[in-house]
N, C-alpha and C positions, 0 to 999 in steps of 0.2 A: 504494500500500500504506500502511498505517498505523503510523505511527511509535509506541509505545509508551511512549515515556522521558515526562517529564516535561508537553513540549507537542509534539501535531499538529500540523502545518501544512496548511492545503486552500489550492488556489490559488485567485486571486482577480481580480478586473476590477474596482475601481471605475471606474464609466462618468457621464456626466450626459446625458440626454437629453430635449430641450426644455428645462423649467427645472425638473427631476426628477433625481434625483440617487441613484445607490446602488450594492448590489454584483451584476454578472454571477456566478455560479457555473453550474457543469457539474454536471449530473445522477452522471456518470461519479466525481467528486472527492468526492460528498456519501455519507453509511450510505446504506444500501438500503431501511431502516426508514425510515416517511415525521413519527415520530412521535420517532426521534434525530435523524434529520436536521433537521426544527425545533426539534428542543433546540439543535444545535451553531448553527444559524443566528443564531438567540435571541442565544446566549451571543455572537456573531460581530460582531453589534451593540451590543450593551451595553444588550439589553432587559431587565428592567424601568426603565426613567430615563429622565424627561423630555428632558435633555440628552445620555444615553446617553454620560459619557465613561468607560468601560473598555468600547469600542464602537467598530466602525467607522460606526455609523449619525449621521448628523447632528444629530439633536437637534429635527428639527422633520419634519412628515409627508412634505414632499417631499421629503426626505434620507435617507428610510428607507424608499428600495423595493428591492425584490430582482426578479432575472429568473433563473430557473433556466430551462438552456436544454440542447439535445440535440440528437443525430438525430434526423430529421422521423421521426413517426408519420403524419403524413397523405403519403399518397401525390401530392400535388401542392404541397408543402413545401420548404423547405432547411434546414429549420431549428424544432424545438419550442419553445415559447416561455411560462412559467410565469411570471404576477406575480407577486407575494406584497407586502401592505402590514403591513411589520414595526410595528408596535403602539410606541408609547413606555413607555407606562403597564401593560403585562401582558404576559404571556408566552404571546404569541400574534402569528401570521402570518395575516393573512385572506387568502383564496386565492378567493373569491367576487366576485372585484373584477379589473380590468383598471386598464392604465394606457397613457394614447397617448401622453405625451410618452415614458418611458421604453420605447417599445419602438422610439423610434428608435433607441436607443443598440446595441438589440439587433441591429437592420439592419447596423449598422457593426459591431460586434461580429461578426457571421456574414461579413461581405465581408472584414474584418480576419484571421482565423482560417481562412478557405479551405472556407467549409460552402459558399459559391458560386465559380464561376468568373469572373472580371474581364473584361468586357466594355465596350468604348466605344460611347459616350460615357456612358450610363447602366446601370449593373446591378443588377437588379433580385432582390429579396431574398424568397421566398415565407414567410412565418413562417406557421406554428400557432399562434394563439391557444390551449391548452390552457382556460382559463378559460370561454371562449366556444364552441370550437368552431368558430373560423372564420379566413379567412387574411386577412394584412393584407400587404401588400407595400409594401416600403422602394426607393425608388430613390436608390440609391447613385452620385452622379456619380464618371465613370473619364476620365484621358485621359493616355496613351502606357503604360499597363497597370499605370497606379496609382492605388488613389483619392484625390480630389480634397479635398482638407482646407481651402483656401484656399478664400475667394467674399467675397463681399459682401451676402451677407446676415445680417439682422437680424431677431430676434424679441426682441420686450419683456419681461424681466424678465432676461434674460440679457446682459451687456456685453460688446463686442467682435462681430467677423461672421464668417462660414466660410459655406462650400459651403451649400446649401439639399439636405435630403432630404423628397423627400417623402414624404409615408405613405398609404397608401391602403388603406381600410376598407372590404372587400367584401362584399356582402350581410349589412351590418350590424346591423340592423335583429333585434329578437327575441333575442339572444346569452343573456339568461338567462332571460326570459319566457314565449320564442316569439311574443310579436307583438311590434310597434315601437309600439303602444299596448297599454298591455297589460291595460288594463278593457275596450279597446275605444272609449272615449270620448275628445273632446279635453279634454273638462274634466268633472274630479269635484270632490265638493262630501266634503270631508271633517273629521266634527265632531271636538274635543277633551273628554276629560274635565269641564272648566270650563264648557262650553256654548258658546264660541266654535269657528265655523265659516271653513275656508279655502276658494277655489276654487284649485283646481292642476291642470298638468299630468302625466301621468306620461310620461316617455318611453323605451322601450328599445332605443338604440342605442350602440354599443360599451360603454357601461356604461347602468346604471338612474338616471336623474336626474328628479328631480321638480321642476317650476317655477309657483315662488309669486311674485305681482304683490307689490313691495315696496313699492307703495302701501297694500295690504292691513291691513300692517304698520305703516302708520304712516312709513314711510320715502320717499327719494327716490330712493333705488336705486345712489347716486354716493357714498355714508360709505363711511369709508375702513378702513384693516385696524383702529385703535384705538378707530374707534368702534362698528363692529360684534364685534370683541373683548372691545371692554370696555363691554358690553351682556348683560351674563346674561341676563337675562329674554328679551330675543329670541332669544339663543342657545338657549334651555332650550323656546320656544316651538318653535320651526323643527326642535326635535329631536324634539318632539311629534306635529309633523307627519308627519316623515318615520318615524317607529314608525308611525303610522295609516296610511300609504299605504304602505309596507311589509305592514302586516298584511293590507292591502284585497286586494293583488298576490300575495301569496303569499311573499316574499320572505324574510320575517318570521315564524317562527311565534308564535300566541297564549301556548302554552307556552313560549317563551322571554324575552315580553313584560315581565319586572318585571327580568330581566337584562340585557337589550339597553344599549347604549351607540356611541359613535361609534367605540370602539376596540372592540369586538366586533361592529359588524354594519357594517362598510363601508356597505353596501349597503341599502337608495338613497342616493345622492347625494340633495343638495338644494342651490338655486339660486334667490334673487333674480333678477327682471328686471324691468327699467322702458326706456321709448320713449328712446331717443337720445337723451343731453343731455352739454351741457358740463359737463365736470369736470376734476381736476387729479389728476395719477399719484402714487403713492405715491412717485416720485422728484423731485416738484414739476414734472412737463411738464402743459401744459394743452392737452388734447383737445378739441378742435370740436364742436359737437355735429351739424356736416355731416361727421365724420369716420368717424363709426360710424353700424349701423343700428340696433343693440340693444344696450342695456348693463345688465351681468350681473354679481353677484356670487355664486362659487361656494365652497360650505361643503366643508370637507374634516376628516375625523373630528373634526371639533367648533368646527372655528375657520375662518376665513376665509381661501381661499387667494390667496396674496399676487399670482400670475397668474391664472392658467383652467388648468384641466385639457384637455388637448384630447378626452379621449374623452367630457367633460363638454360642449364647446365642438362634438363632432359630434352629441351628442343636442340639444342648442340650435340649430343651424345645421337638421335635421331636422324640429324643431317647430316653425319659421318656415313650413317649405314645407307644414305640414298645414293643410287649415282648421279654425279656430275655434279653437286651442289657442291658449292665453296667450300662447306669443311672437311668434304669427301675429297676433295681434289688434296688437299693438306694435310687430312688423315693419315699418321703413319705404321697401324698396328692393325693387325687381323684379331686380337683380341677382343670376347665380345665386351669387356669393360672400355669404357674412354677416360682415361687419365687425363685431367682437364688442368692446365698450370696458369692460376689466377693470382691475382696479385697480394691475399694471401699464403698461397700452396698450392697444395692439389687437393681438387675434389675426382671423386669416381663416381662413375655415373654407368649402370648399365641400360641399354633398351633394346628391345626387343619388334624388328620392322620386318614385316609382309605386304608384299606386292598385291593389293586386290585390286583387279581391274585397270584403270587408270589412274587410282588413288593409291596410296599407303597408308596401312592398318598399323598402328603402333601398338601390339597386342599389351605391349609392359614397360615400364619404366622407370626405375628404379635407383636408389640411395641411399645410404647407412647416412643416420644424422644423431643428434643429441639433443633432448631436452630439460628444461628444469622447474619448475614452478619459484618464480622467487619472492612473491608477496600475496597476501591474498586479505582483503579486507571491506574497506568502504569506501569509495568514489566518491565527493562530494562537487555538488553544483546548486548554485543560486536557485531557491523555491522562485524567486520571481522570473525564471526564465520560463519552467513549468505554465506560471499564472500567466503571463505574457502571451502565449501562444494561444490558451484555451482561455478566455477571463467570463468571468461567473461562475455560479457552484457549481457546474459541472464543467469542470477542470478538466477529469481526466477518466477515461473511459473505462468502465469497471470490464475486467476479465479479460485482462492483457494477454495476447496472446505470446504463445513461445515458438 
């Protein structure tokens, strides 16, 4: 129920999963309205601001996701599962976008809360993708009917080791598209304004990522987060691109074209790749260049993300197994795993591609990640934002739904 006085309280989950960071909320805890309910969230974060400090949101993009989550609507579900990528710079939540490291947190989250039953040695988490449309399943390690928090595993960008979950991305392929190529081609040739022309990939699996050869560019493909940061012009170029391959796909409309930006249209991702080389982590480890197959830096609402995305990292791992696409061409391993070298490490990434028809079927998609619950309490936000929206006694609508 809603508290009236002064401040609300919703309850809350800050969660981090992979190296993605943010707040769990319940459908059931949020207005029914999907247009206060991203007010209160907004305000929950401390969006509009860069740093967002009257905010729970972190201050940079992977600090600022949100999972509103529920009872399954899919009939072969445990669990509904809603991203949202809370905006720094405006007051807005894009929800046209998915996120794979944070939906491990959501795995644990549902195993944690009892939307599943605890089974040994592994239990397994059925989630709804809401965004997509399609189920990803978390295997949650169990053993004497608790889960398993301790391990030894390690993923780069993240310090310290725990349990490995892994995640599994089923028929992922197509999620906003409908195809897993979605011009249909492995490569398009796509011009800019200026007369300069890129060749790219497009690719549609657990999100839309476009992959541009960052020799194209001028680049080696191994600059690191300050010098692809503090690079406008190729920033400004690469955002160029992904508006025009946007608009090619549909993603984008033309009418929306002069408003568009990274903090308004998530969607496409866009992603450098160049042939396996030696380079050095943004925490000064240096990478073999016999240790990876392909290395990739991935753009995240306007700026360089300091790991990989992993649902970024399954559309790359995907376009290795196609012919002719860009990171097929740069691909240098028959292995079915792809050893990805990002500019904190290596991430692995397996998937699983069949040829149906004119399309590709990406029957599986997968990655060992980590999660952890690090707070769990009471959210609070101004009663009069509440009253503001709805004003009179009836405020706010009984039998909120989850």
């Amino acid at each position: 129920m809603y508290d009236f006085g002064q401040i609300h309280k919703i309850p809350a989950v800050i969660m981090r999963g992979g190296t993605s960071k943010g707040l769990v909320l319940r459908n059931s805890d949020l207005p029914w309205d999907p247009a206060l309910r991203d007010e209160v969230i907004i305000r929950l974060y401390g969006t509009p601001d860069i740093n967002q400090i009257d905010g729970l949101g972190g201050g940079t993009p992977l600090q600022s996701k949100l999972a509103l989550v529920g009872r399954p609507s899919h009939p072969d579900a445990d669990i509904d599962y809603t991203f949202g990528q809370v905006s720094l710079k405006s007051k807005r939540i894009d929800y046209n976008v998915t996120c794979g490291n944070f939906v491990t947190a959501v795995g644990l989250y549902a195993a944690e809360e009892g939307y599943v039953e605890l089974k040994e040695p592994t239990t397994h988490v059925h989630i709804y993708n809401t965004n997509t449309n399609k189920i990803i399943v978390a295997e949650i390690p169990v053993k004497n009917g608790q889960i398993q928090y301790e391990g030894d595993y390690v993923i780069d960008g993240v310090s310290g080791a725990s349990s490995r979950i892994m995640i599994n991305f089923l028929d992922s392929g197509g999620g906003f598209t409908g195809r897993t190529l979605p011009t249909g081609n492995p490569v398009d040739l796509v011009q800019l304004k200026d007369g300069r022309d890129f060749q790219v990939t497009i690719i549609d699996c657990a999100n839309v990522v476009i992959f541009v050869r960052a020799t194209d560019l001028g680049l080696k493909g191994i600059e690191s987060e300050t010098e692809i940061n503090g690079h406008p012009h190729l920033l400004d170029t690469l955002e160029h691109i992904r508006v025009e391959c946007g608009l090619l796909i549909g993603v984008i409309k033309e009418e929306d074209r002069a408003a568009v930006s990274p903090s308004t249209h998530a969607l496409p991702k866009i992603a450098l790749v160049s042939s396996s080389s030696e380079y050095t982590t943004n925490k000064n480890k240096l990478i073999q260049e016999t240790e990876v197959d392909i290395v990739s830096r991935y753009i995240s609402m306007g700026s360089l993300h300091r790991a990989y995305a992993v649902s970024g990292a399954m559309a790359l791992a995907t376009a290795t197994k196609i012919p002719d696409t860009i990171p097929n061409q740069l691909f240098s391993s028959p292995n079915p795993e792809v050893k990805i070298g990002h500019p904190s490490g290596i991430l692995e990434v397996e998937s699983v591609v069949v040829q149906d028809g004119n399309n590709w079927r990406v029957t599986r998609a997968a990655n060992g990640r980590t999660a952890r619950r690090l707070m769990e309490g009471y959210a609070h936000v101004p009663a009069a934002l509440l009253r503001s929206w709805m004003p009179g006694d009836a405020q706010v609508k009984e039998g909120i739904c989850e």
